[in-house]
C-alpha positions as CSV (number, residue, x, y, z in Angstrom):
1,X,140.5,125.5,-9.8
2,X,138.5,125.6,-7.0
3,X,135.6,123.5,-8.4
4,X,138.0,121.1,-9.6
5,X,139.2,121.1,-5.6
6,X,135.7,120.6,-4.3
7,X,135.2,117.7,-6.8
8,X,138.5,116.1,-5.7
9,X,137.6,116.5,-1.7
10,X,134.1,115.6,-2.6
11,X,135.5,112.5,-4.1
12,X,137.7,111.1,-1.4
13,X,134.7,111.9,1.3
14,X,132.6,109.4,-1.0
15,X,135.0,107.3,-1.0
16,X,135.9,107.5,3.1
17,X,132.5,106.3,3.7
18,X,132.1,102.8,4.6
19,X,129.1,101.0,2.6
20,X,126.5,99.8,5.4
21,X,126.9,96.2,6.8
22,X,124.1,93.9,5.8
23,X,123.7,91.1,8.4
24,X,123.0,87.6,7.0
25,X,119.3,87.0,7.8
26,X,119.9,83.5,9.2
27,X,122.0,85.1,11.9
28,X,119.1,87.9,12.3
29,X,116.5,84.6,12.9
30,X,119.3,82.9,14.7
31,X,119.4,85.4,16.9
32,X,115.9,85.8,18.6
33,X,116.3,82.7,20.2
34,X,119.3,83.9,22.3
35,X,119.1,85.2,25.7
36,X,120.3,88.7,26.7
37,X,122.0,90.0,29.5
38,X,124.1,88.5,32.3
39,X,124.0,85.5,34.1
40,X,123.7,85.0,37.6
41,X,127.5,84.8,38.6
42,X,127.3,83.1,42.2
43,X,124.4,80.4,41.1
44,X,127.7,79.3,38.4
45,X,129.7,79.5,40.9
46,X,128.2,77.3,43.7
47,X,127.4,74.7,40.7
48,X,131.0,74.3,39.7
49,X,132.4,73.6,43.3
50,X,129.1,71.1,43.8
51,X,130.6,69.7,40.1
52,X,134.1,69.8,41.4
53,X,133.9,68.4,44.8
54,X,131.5,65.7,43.1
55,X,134.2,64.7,40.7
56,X,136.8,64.6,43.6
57,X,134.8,62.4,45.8
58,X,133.2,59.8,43.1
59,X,137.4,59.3,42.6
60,X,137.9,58.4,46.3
61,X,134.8,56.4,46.5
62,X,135.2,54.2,43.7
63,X,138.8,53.6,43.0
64,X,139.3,50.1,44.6
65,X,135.7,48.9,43.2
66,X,136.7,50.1,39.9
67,X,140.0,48.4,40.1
68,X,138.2,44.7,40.9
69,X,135.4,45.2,38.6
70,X,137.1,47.1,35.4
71,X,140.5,44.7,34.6
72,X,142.0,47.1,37.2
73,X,141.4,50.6,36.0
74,X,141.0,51.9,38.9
75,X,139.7,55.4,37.4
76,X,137.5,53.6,35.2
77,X,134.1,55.6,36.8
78,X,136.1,58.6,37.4
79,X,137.2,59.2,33.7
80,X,133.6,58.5,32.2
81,X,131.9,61.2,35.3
82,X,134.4,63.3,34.0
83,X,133.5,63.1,30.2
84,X,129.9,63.3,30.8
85,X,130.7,66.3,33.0
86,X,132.6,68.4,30.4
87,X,130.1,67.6,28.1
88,X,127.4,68.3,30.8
89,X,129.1,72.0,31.6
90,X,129.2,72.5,28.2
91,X,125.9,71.9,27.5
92,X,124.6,74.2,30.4
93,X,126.3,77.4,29.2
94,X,125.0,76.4,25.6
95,X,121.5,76.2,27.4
96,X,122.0,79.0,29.3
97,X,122.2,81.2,26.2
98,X,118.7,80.2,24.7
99,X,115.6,82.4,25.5
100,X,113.8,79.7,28.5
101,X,110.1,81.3,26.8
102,X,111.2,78.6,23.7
103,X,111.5,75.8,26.8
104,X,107.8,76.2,26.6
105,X,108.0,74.2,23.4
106,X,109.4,71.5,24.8
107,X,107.7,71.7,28.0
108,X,104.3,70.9,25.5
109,X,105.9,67.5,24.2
110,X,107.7,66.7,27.4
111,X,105.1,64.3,29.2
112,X,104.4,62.6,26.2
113,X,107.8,61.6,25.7
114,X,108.6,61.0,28.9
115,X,105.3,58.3,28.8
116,X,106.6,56.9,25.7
117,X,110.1,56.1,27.1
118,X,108.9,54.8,30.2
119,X,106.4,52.7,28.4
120,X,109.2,51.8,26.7
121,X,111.9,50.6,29.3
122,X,109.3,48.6,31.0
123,X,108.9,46.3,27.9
124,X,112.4,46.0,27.2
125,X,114.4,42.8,29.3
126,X,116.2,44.3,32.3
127,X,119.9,43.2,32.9
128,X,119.6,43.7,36.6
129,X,117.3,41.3,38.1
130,X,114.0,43.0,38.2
131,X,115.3,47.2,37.6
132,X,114.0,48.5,34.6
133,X,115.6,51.2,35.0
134,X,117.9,51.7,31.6
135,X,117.0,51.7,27.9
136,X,120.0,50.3,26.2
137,X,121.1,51.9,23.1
138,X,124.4,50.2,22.0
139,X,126.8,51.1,24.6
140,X,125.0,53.9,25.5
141,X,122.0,53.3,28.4
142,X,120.0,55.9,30.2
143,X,117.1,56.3,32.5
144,X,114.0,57.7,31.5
145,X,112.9,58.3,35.2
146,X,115.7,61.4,34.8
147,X,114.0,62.8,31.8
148,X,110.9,62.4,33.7
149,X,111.6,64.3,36.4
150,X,112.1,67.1,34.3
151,X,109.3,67.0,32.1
152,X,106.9,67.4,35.3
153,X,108.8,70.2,36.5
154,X,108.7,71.7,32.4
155,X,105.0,70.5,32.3
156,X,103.6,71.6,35.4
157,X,105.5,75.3,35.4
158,X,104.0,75.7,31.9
159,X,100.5,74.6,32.3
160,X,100.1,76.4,36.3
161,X,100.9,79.5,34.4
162,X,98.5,79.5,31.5
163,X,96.1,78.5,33.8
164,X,96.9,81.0,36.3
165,X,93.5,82.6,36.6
166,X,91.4,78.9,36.5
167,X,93.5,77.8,39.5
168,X,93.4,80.5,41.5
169,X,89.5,81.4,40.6
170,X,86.3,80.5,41.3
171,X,84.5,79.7,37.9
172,X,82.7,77.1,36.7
173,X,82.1,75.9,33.5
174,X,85.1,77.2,31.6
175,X,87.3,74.0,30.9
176,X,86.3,71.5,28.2
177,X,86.1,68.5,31.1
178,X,83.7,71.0,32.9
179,X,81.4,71.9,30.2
180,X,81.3,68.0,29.2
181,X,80.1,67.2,33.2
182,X,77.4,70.1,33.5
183,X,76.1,68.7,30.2
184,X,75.9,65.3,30.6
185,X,74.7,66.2,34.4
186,X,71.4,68.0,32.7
187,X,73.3,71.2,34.5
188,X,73.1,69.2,38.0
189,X,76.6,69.0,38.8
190,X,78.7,71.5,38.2
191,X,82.6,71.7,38.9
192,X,84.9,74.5,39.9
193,X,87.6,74.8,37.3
194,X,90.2,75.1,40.1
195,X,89.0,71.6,41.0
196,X,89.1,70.1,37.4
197,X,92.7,71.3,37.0
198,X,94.4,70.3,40.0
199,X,92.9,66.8,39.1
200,X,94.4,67.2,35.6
201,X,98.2,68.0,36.9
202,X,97.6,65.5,39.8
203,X,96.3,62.4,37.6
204,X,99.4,63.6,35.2
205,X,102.2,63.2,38.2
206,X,100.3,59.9,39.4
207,X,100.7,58.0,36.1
208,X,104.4,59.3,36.0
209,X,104.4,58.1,39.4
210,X,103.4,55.1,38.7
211,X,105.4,53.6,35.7
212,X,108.7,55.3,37.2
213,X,107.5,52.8,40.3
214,X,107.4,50.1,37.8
215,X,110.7,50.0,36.7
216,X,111.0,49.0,40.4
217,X,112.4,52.0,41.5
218,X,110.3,53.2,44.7
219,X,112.7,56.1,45.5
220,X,112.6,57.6,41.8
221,X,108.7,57.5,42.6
222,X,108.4,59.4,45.4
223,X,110.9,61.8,44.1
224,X,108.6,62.5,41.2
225,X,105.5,62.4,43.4
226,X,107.6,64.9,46.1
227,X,108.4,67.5,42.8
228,X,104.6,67.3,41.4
229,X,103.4,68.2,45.2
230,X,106.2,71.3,45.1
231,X,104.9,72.8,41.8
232,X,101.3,72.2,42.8
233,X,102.0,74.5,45.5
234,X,104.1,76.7,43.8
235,X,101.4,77.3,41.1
236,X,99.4,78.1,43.8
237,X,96.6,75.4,43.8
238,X,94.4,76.0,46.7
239,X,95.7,75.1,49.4
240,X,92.5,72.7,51.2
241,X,93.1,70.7,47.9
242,X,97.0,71.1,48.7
243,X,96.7,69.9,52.7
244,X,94.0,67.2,51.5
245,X,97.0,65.7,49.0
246,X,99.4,65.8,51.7
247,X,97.5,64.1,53.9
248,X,96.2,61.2,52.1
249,X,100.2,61.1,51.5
250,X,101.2,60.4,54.7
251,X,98.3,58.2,55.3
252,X,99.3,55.5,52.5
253,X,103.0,55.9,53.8
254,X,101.9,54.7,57.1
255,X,99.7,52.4,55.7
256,X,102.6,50.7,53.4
257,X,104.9,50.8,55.9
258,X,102.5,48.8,58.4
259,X,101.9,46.5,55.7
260,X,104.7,45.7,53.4
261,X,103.9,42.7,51.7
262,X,101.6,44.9,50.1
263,X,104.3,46.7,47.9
264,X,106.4,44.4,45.4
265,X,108.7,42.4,46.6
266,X,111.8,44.2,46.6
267,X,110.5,47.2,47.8
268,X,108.9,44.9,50.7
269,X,111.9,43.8,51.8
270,X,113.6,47.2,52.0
271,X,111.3,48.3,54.5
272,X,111.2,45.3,56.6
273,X,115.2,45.5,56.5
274,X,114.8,49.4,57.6
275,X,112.1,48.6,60.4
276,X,113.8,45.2,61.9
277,X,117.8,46.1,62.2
278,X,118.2,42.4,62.7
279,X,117.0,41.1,59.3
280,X,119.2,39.8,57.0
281,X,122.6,41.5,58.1
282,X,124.3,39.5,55.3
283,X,121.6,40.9,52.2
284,X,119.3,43.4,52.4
285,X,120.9,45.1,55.5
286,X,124.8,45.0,54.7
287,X,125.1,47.9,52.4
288,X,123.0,50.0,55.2
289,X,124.6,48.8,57.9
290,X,128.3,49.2,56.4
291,X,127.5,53.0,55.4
292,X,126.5,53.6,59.0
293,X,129.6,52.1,60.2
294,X,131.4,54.7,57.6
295,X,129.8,57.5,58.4
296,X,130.2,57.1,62.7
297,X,133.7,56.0,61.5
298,X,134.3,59.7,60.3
299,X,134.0,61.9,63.3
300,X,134.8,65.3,63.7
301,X,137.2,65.5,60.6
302,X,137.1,62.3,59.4
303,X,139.9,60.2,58.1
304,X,141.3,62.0,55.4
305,X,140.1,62.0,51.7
306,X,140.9,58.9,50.4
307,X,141.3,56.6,53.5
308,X,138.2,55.3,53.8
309,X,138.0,51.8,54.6
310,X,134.4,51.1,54.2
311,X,134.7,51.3,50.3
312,X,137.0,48.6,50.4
313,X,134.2,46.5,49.0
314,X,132.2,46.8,52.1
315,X,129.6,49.1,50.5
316,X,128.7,47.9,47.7
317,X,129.1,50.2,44.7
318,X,130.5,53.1,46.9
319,X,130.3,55.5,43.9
320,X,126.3,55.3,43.5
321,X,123.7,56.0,46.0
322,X,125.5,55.4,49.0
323,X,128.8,57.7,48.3
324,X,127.7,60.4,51.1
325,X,128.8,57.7,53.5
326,X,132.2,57.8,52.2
327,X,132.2,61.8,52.2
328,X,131.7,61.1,56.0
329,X,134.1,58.6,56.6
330,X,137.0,60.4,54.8
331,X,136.0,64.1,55.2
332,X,134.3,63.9,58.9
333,X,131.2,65.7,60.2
334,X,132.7,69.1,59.2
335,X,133.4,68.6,55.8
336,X,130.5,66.8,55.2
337,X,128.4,69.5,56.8
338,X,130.0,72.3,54.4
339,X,129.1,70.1,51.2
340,X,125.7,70.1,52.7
341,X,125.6,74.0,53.2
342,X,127.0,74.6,49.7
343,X,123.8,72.4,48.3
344,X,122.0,74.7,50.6
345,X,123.3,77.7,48.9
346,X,122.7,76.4,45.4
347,X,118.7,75.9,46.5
348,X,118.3,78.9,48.1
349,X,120.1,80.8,44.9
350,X,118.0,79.6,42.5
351,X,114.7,80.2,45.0
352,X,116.1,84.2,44.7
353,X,116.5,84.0,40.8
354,X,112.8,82.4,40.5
355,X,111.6,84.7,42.3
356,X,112.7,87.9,41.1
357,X,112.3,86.3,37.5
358,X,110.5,88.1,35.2
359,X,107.5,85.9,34.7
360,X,105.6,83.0,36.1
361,X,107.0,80.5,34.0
362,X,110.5,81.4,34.4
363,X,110.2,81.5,38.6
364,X,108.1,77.7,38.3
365,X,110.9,76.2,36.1
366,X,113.6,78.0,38.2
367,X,112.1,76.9,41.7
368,X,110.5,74.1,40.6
369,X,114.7,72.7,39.4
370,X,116.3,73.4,42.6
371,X,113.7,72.4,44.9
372,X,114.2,69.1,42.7
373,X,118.3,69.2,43.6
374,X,117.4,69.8,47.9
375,X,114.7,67.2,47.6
376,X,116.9,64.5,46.2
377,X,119.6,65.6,48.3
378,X,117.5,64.8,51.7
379,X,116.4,61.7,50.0
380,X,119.6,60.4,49.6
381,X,120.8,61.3,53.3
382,X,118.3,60.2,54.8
383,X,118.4,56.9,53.2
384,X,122.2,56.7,53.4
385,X,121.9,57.4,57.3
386,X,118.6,55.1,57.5
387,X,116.3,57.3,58.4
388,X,114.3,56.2,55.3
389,X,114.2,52.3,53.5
390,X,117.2,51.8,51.1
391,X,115.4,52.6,48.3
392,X,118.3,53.5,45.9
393,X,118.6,57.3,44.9
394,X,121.1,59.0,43.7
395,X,123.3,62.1,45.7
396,X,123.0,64.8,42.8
397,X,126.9,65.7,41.1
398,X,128.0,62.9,43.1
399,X,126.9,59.6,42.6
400,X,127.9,57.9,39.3
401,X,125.9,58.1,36.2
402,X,126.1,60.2,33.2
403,X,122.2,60.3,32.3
404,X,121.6,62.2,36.4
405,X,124.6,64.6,35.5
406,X,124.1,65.4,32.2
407,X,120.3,66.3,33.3
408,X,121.5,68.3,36.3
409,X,123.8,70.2,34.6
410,X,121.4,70.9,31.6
411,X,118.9,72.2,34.1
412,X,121.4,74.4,35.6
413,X,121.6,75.8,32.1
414,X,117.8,76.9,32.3
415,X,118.6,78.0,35.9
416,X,121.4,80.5,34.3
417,X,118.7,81.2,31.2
418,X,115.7,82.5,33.5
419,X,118.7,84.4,35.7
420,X,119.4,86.7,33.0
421,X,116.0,88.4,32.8
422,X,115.7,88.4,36.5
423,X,115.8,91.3,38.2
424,X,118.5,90.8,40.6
425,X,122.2,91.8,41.1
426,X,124.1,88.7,39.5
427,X,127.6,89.3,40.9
């Protein structure tokens, strides 16, 4: 009887036991390229009221313009920002939850795409004037200068950390370029392989340079040539080579701004139009000249969101480069100045998550993104309140266009990515 028990409990025990749980092993690959860990709580935080307040203000701006260009839908820009930015949000957290060591993958194609594509805009016909700006696919049109900003700051954080060591050292003789010049040299000349590098990322962010200033779009070209200098520093080139750059920068600013008829012709004429306040108040002034009427128009507290009067087809296209000057008009010195300390926040968030990230790569590409997001930011105030030409750049989560935000918003996403591996409290 009491075997016969024994049997009986062994039984049910046997049976009691769950049977192990094999996992699938294409959710066991699927899973090594997803990040671990939390991310960084406030850096999401500060993006979303950027997003929101964005969203808000491109409404106010570009209601009545919508309304006499768009068969009077007047939330015509509005509804496709908004699209673009659910899909744009969505994409971030989906981007946010990949591994950013696997960005290095992309980082490798990244400049030659970007060439390609810009290559490619240039031949196509534009359908403004002389901007090449847009590559056409159906409906669907978007800027490769965007992509291109990227790809330096994907390029550049990659490459300055693999060649950590070259950059920073002393050697000679260890890069391909520099065996190939002490060779053909008989052993004559020989290069430092600091030297040979920094001319490698620099020629790199000069031909970008270049063929985004092609598409006739000066601003987008500094922008690109402001983000290379950035990550040059960053990856800590040395720094004579780094103050010899800068200067020879300022030098040809001076130079083309003394000489304009040097520069093609619309980018000419923007910086006579900045220098003489008299020329052409009707054309190449009146959309500066309207946003700084806006913006003194604002005051302390401005005139409430959604009376403006200036973007009553006064400034042209008040929902692109220009729509900070509505923000001052309708919201007033104090509310722009708290949209401005809110970008400051964002910068200065994702400077703390680069550099308590857990590697060089992650701090470049972390860094290198928001320093992108403050420089553009300046850029655009500074050109809204004439400080700089009118050379057309977008305010970033503002200004209209679904390429910039789906970009922005994608890099926030490797923002968040390096932010859970670095070593920081994230809430």
């Amino acid at each position: 009887m009491a075997n016969t028990a024994n049997r009986q409990t062994s039984s049910r025990r046997s049976q009691s036991v769950k049977k192990p749980q094999h996992k699938s092993p294409h959710s066991s690959a699927f899973s090594q390229y997803l990040a671990v860990g939390n991310f960084d709580v406030p850096f999401l935080l500060l993006v979303i009221i950027i997003l929101t307040t964005g969203l808000v203000m491109l409404f106010s701006a570009s209601y009545t313009y919508a309304y006499y260009n768009n068969h009077g839908d007047s939330a015509y820009f509005f509804k496709r920002q908004l699209a673009f930015a659910v899909a744009g949000v969505i994409a971030m957290l989906v981007i946010s939850k990949i591994k950013y060591e696997y960005f290095k993958i992309l980082a490798y194609f990244s400049i030659p795409f970007s060439i390609v594509l810009l290559i490619v805009v240039l031949i196509m016909p534009a359908k403004f004037g002389d901007f090449h700006r847009w590559i056409y696919i159906g409906s669907f049109s978007f800027q490769p200068s965007e992509i291109a900003k990227l790809a330096i700051i994907m390029y550049c954080a990659y490459g300055l950390e693999k060649d950590h060591k070259i950059i920073i050292g002393k050697t000679t003789g260890k890069t391909k370029v520099g065996k190939l010049i002490t060779e053909l040299s008989g052993g004559k000349i020989e290069l430092y392989d600091s030297f040979i590098s920094m001319c490698w990322y620099g020629g790199i962010i000069i031909l970008i340079a270049i063929l985004v200033y092609a598409e006739n779009h000066l601003s987008g070209a500094l922008l690109i040539c402001g983000i290379g200098v950035t990550m040059l520093f960053l990856g800590e080139v040395k720094k004579h080579w780094f103050y010899l750059i800068v200067i020879i920068g300022v030098l040809m600013a001076i130079f083309f701004v003394m000489n304009p008829s040097l520069l093609e012709k619309y980018a000419g004429a923007r910086i006579t139009a900045w220098l003489d306040k008299d020329y052409q108040p009707l054309g190449a002034r009146w959309q500066t000249n309207n946003s700084l009427y806006a913006i003194g128009s604002g005051g302390l507290f401005g005139a409430g969101l959604g009376n403006s009067k200036q973007k009553h087809l006064y400034v042209s296209e008040p929902q692109n480069d220009f729509i900070f000057s509505i923000v001052c008009e309708e919201l007033g010195l104090v509310g722009a100045s708290l949209i401005l300390i809110v970008f400051a926040l964002l910068v200065w968030r994702g400077i703390v998550i680069g550099i308590h990230a857990k590697d060089r790569f992650g701090a470049l590409l972390a860094m290198g993104i928001v320093f992108q997001v403050g420089m553009q930011t300046i850029l655009n105030i500074l050109v809204v309140t004439d400080t700089l030409p009118n050379t057309g750049i977008s305010l970033p989560f503002f200004s209209y266009g679904g390429t910039s935000l789906m970009m922005l918003l994608g890099e926030m996403g490797m923002v968040l990515s390096v932010s859970r591996y670095s070593r920081l409290t994230k809430n």
